[in-house]
C-alpha positions in Angstrom: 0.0 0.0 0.0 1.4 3.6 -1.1 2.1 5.5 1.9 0.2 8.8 2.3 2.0 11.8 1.3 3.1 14.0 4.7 0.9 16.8 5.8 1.6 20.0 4.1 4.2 22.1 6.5 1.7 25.3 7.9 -0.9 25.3 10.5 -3.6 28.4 10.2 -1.7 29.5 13.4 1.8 30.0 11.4 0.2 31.6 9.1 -1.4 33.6 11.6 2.1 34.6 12.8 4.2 34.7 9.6 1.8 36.9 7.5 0.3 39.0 10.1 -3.3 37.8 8.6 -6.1 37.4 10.4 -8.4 34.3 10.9 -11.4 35.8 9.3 -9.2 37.0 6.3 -7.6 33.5 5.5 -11.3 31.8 6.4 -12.5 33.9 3.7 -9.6 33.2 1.0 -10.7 30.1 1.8 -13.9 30.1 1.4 -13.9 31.7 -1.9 -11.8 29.1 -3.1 -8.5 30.7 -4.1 -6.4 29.2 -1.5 -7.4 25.2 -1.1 -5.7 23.8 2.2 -5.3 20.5 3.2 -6.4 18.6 6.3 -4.2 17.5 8.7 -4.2 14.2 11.3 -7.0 15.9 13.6 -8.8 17.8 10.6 -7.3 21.5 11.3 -6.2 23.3 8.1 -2.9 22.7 6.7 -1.3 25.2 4.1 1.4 24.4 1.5 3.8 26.8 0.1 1.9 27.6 -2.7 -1.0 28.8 -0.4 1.7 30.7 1.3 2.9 32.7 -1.9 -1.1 33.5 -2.4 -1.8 34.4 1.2 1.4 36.7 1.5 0.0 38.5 -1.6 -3.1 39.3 0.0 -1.0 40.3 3.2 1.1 42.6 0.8 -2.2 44.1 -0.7 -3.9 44.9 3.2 -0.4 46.8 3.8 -1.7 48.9 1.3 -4.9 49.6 2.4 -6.5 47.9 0.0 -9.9 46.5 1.7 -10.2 42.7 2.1 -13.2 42.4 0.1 -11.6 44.1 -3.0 -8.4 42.2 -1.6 -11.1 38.1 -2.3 -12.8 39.7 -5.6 -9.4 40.4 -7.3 -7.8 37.2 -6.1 -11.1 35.1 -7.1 -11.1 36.9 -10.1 -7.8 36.1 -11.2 -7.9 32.6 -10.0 -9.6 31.7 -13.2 -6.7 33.1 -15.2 -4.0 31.0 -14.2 -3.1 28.1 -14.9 -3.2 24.5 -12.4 0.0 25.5 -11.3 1.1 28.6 -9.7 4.1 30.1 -12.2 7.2 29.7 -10.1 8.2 33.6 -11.8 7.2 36.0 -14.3 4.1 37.0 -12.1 3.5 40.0 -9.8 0.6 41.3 -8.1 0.7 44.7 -6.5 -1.5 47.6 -5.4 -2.1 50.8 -7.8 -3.9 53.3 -6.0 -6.6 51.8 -4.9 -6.9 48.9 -7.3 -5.6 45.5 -7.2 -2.9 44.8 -10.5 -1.2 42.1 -12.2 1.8 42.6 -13.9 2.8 39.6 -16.3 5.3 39.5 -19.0 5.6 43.2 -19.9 2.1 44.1 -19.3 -0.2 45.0 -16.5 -3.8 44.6 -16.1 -6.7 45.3 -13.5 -7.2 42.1 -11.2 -11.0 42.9 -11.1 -12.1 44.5 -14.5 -9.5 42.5 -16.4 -8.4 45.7 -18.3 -5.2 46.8 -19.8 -3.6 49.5 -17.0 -2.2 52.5 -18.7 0.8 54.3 -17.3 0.7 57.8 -16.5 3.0 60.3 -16.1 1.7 64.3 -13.4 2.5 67.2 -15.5 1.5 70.6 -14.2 0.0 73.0 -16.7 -1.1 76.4 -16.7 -1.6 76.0 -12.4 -3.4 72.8 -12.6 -2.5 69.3 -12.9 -2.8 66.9 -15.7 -2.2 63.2 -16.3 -0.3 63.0 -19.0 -0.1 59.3 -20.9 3.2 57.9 -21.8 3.1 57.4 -25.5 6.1 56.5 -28.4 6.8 59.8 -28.0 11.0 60.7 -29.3 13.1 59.5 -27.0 15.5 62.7 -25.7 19.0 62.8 -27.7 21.7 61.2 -25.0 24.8 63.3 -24.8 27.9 62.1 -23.9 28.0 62.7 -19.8 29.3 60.4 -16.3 27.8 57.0 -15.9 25.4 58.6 -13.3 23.5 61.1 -16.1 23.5 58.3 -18.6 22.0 56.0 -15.8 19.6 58.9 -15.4 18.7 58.3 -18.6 18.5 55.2 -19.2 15.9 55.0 -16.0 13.9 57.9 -17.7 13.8 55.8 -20.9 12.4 52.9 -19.3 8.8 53.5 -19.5 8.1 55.2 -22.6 11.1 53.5 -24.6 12.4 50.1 -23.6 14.9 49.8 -26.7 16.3 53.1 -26.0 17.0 52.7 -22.6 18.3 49.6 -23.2 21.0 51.2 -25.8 21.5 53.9 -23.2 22.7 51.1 -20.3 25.1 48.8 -22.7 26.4 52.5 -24.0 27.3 53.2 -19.9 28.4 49.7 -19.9 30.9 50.2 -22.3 33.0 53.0 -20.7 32.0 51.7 -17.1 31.9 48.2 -16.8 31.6 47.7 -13.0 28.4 49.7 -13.0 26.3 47.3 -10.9 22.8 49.4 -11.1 23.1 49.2 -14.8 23.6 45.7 -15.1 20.5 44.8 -12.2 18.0 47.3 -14.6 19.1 46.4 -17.8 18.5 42.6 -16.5 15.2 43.4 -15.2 14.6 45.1 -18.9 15.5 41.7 -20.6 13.5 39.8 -18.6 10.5 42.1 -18.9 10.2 41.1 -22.7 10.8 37.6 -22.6 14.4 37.5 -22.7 16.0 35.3 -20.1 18.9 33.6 -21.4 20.2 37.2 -22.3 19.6 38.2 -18.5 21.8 35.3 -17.4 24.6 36.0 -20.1 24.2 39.5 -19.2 24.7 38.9 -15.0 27.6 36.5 -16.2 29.0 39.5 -17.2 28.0 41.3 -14.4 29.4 39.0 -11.8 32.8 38.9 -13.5 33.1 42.2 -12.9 31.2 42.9 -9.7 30.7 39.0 -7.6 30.3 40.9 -4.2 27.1 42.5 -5.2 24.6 40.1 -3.6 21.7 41.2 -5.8 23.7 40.3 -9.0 23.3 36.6 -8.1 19.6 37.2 -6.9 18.8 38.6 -10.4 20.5 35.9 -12.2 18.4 33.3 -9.7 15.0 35.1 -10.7 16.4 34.9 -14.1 17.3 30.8 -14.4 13.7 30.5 -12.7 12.3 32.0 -15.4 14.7 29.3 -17.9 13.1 26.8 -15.5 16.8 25.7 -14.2 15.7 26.0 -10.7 18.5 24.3 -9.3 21.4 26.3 -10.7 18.2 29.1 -9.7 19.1 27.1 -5.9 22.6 27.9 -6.1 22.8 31.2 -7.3 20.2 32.3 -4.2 22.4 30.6 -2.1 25.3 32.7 -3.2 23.2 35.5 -2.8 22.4 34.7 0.5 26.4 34.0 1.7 27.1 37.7 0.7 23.7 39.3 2.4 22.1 36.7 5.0 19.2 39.3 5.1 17.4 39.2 2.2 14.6 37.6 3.3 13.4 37.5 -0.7 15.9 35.5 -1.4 15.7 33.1 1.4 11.4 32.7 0.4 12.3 32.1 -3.2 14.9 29.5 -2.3 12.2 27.8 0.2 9.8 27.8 -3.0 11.9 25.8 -5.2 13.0 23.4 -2.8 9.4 22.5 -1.5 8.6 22.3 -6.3 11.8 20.1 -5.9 10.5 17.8 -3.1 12.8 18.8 -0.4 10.9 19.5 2.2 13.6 19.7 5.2 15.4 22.8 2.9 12.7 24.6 2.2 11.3 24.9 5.8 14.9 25.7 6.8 14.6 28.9 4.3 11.1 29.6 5.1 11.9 29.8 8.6 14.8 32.1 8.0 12.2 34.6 6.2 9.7 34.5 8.8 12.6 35.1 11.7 14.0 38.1 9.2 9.8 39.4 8.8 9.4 39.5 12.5 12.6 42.0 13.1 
């Protein structure tokens, strides 16, 4: 006879005491179906770290005072937009305003509505203010200045131009090849529009130059998720982690993709160090 598989590792309490949620809000999360925990040896609720990545969303949404009910309708929502299995990367969920949004692969939509989220840019004109939409509008020339203007930039570029800003940090790369910053955004850039093995070639580069900078190996782990080589992923967080114990991001990713990996013992041990690291 197959043995049963072992309880999943969180009790409502931990979860209680982890993500600072309260029993009403988890019973309703519950309820409407978007987090399904187990049962345990005397029937109580048992959460796996799937439910835990769910449930620290909605914490992260409460801390911005979005209201719990907007908080279930989002969530319930999106639940029928995913797929079985909770992507490992390449999914965010944050606050805007007042609204719920999900950001997924370069674009970003309304968790509730389902619509396309515009960015907008405050202008003041004529002693009033306007919202002024980002559009293909010309990028400004780039003139030849220190690494910080042309980082400056190549920031500023970001949201309205993604190509230019991307030639504007390989042209500060060039004449400063140690720039850290440049290398974390232009990574984040490349992995925005699909481009992961360029990320990881690119924070190759990065490291050879710069393998003291513990977010450099944390990018390149978010990076080799994304390529679905979770355990070189495994060992560049744990790099990241030797360099800056603290990064409690770093210690909850690891614990994610040893508990997809099936070690169980690992990714408490991680988990564990995040929670310690929340409750400072």
């Amino acid at each position: 006879m197959k043995p049963s598989p072992p309880p999943a590792p969180h009790t409502l309490r931990g979860i209680q005491e982890m993500l600072g949620l309260s029993r009403s809000a988890v019973a309703r999360l519950i309820a409407h179906g978007f987090v399904s925990p187990s049962r345990g040896p005397r029937n109580e609720y048992r959460f796996s770290f799937r439910d835990v990545v769910l449930l620290r969303t909605a914490h992260k949404l409460q801390l911005a005072d979005i209201p719990t009910r907007k908080i279930v309708r989002a969530l319930q929502r999106l639940k029928g937009t995913l797929p079985a299995e909770l992507p490992l990367s390449g999914l965010r969920i944050t606050a805007v305003g007042s609204e719920v949004a999900v950001h997924e692969r370069g674009s970003r939509w309304a968790a509730e509505s389902g619509q396309l989220l515009m960015d907008f840019d405050v202008a003041a004109m004529s002693g009033t203010v306007a919202f002024v939409e980002r559009g293909p509008a010309e990028a400004p020339a780039l003139v030849q200045s220190s690494p910080e203007t042309l980082f400056a930039q190549a920031e500023a570029l970001e949201a309205s131009d993604p190509a230019a800003a991307e030639r504007a940090y390989r042209r500060l790369l060039e004449g400063a090849p140690a720039y850290a910053d440049a290398y974390l955004n232009l990574g984040a850039l490349l992995c925005e529009s699909g481009r992961h093995a360029e990320a990881v070639a690119l924070y190759d580069e990065a490291l050879a130059q710069r393998p003291e900078v513990a977010l450099l190996h944390f990018n390149r782990a978010v990076a080799l998720e994304d390529l679905e080589r979770y355990r070189e992923a495994l060992m560049a967080y744990d790099r990241c982690l030797t360099l800056d114990p603290g990064l409690g991001d770093a210690h909850f990713n690891a614990a994610r993709l040893h508990d997809h990996l099936g070690d169980e013992k690992k990714a408490i041990r991680h988990f564990s160090a995040y929670r310690r690291l929340q409750d400072k």
